[in-house]
Residue, then its C-alpha position, 0 to 999 in steps of 0.5 A: x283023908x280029912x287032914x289030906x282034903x284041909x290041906x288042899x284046900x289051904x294050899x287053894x287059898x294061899x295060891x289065891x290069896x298070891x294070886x291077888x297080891x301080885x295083882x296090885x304088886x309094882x315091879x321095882x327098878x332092879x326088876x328082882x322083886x315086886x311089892x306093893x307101890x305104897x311101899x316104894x320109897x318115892x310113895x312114902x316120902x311124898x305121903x310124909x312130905x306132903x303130911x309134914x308141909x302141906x304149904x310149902x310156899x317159897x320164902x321164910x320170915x328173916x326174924x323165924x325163930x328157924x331162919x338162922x339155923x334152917x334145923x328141924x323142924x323147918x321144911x329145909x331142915x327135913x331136905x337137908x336131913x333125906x339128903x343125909x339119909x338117902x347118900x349112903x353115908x357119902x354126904x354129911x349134914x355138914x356137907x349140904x349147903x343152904x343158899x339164900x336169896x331175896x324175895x321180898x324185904x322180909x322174906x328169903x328163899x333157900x335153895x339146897x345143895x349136896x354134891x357127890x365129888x369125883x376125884x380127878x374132873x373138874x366137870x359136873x351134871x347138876x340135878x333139880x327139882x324144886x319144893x316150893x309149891x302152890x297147895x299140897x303140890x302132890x305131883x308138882x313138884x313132890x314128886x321131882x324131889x322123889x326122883x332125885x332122892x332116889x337118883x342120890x341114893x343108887x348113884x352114891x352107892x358107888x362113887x367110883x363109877x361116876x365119870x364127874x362131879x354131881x351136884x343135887x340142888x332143891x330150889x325154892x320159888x320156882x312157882x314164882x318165876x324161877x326165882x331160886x334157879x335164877x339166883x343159883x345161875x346168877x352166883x355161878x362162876x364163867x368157869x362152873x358154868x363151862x365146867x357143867x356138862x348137863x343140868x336135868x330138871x325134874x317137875x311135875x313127873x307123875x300125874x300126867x298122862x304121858x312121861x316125857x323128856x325134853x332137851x331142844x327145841x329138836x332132835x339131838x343126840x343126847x335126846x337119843x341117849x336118855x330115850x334108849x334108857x327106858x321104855x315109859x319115856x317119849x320125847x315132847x313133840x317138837x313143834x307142838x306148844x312151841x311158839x314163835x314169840x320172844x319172850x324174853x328169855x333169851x330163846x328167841x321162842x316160846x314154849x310151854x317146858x320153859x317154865x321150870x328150873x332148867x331155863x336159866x340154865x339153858x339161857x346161860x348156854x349150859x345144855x339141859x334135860x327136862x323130865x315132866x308128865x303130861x299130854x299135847x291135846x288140840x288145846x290153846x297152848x297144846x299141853x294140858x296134864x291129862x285129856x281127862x279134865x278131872x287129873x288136870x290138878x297142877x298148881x290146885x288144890x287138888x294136886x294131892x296124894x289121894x288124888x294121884x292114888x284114885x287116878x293112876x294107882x301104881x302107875x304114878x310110882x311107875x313115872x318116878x322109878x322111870x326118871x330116876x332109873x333113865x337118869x341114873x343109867x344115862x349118867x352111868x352110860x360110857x359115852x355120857x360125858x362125849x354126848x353131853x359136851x357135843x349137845x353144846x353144839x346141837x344147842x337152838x341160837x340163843x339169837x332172835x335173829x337166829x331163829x328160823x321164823x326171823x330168817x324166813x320174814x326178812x327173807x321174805x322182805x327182801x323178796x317183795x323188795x326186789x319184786x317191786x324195784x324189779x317191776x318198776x324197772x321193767x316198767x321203765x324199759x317199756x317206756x324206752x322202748x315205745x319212745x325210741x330214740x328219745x332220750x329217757x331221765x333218770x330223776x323220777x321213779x316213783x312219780x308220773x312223768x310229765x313231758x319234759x321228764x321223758x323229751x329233750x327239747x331244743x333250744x328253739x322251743x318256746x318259754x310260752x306254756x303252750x308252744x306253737x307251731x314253730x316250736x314244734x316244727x322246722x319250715x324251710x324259707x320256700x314254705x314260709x308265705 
């Protein structure tokens, strides 16, 4: 009896003990097994990248004794290194490229390529997030280099199932004004740049309190197609942190999501997708990462992993399974390739003149213009009509008439400047005294 009561009272505490485990288990994005979040790939990368280059400011020293070779133990060589690993053999260290570009006279930034090549197009998706960071950079931007690694890693599991090329690009220097994707677009060829269906961009995806995708200043098609891919994705309010400033992007208006990696992409007319976490609250630029004033931690100090931890949980590591899982799906998806060669077309005019905002004001000077000839005009009738059959000049419109402007006079009138009665009226002889 007593091993019989030993036992159910194990089986009780096995069960409760399940119990709470599965309580802080995260489902994972094949949904067959759950495990704890802190055992997810994208957790344990971000605690070892973050650990390993605390300050990953853009730019290296051109006399570092690394900058010749970028090796390990240089934070590209460890980019370079988690893009070998996690392509299931299908890219070799030799297969990822670095591209340099200036930043200052002694320092150079390195933007990082690998591609996975689909026999028989010549079309391509690339694939972003930059490294650089001001700070620990937890969130902005470790977390978008997670997510494309984890893109990397189901979509070369199966090469044969990709309708095109995909290219994976880390850029540098994004916190210094898009530097590396601007220099990334500027060595692309007019042919590379047609031949790209799509550029997504990942930046900053896990500590906000919304997950939201972005693709034009509206509503469009391949919008749809991401949206359908995963429930924790919205898509940004249109009209919200968009402003009708030019600020020389070549957009012909301002808004928040401009400032990140995809925006050279979309200046040179090659559509794009931008993932980013955050909220659109009543403040100033409408956009703030969290209505919670102490997660609001982008480009601080306080962009951490503990931080991530303490105010999200498991629900960060829900964010970048959600992109990734959404990227990978949308690419995967049968009419992709239809839907990402039709956003050209559902592209917002470059033009400022284009812009709706331009369009409403010169129409609206165009309207005040014919109302003011209109009046004036009218008012002209008015005078031809209480004249009546006075003979009316057209040589002043905008002055006061005087006499002359408005009578014809015949030739008897007098050159005194006043006229007297004989210059006004006719006598016959029998009047004349």
């Amino acid at each position: 009896m007593k091993k019989v009561l030993l036992l159910i009272i194990t089986l009780i505490v096995a069960m409760t003990c399940g119990t709470l485990n599965v309580a802080y288990a995260e489902t994972q994005n094949d949904g067959n097994t759950s495990v704890d979040y802190k055992q997810d790939f994208a957790y344990t990368f971000i605690q070892e990248f973050t650990q390993k280059y605390p300050d990953r400011k853009a730019g290296i020293a051109v006399n570092d004794v690394w900058g010749s070779n970028l090796a390990e133990p240089t934070l590209q060589g460890y980019l370079r290194q988690k893009l070998v690993e996690t392509s299931n053999g299908t890219i070799a260290a030799k297969d990822v490229t670095y591209q340099a570009f200036s930043i200052t006279d002694i320092n150079k930034g390195y933007n990082i390529q690998a591609r996975l090549d689909k026999a028989g197009t010549d079309k391509q998706v690339i694939i972003g997030a930059h490294y650089d960071s001001d700070g620990n950079g937890a969130n902005d931007n470790a977390s978008g280099v997670a997510a494309l690694l984890k893109v990397l890693s189901y979509l070369s599991k199966d090469v044969t199932k990709l309708s095109c090329d995909i290219v994976f690009v880390l850029f540098d220097g994004e916190e210094l004004g898009m530097t590396g994707s601007y220099s990334y677009v500027g060595q692309m060829s007019e042919t590379e740049k047609e031949n790209t269906l799509l550029m997504v961009n990942m930046d900053s995806i896990a500590n906000g309190d919304n997950l939201y995708v972005w693709c034009e200043n509206k509503h469009t098609d391949l919008a749809d197609l991401i949206l359908s891919k995963n429930g924790k994705l919205t898509e940004k309010p249109y009209a919200k942190g968009t402003y009708n400033i030019d600020s020389g992007n070549g957009y012909g208006y301002l808004e928040i999501p401009q400032n990140s990696d995809q925006t050279p992409f979309r200046i040179a007319g090659i559509p794009t997708a931008l993932f980013f976490s955050g909220t659109y609250s009543s403040s100033p630029w409408n956009y703030a990462e969290s209505t919670d004033p102490a997660k609001n931690s982008m480009n601080t100090s306080a962009d951490t992993l503990e931080n991530m931890d303490k105010y999200n949980g498991a629900e960060f590591i829900a964010k970048i399974n959600a992109t990734a899982d959404a990227i990978c799906k949308t690419i995967l998806d049968e009419n992709f390739v239809t839907v990402a060669t039709a956003q050209r077309s559902q592209l917002v005019n470059l033009k400022v003149l284009g812009n709706s905002w331009w369009a409403s004001l010169i129409c609206g000077v165009v309207f005040i213009a014919v109302l003011v000839f209109g009046l004036l005009y009218y008012r002209k009738l008015q005078k031809g009509a209480i004249l009546g059959t006075a003979e009316i000049k057209n040589n002043k419109v905008f002055s006061t008439p005087d006499a002359e402007d408005i009578f014809s006079f015949d030739d008897k009138k007098s050159t005194d400047k006043k006229p007297s009665v004989e210059d006004i009226f006719t006598f016959d002889d029998k009047d004349k005294k």
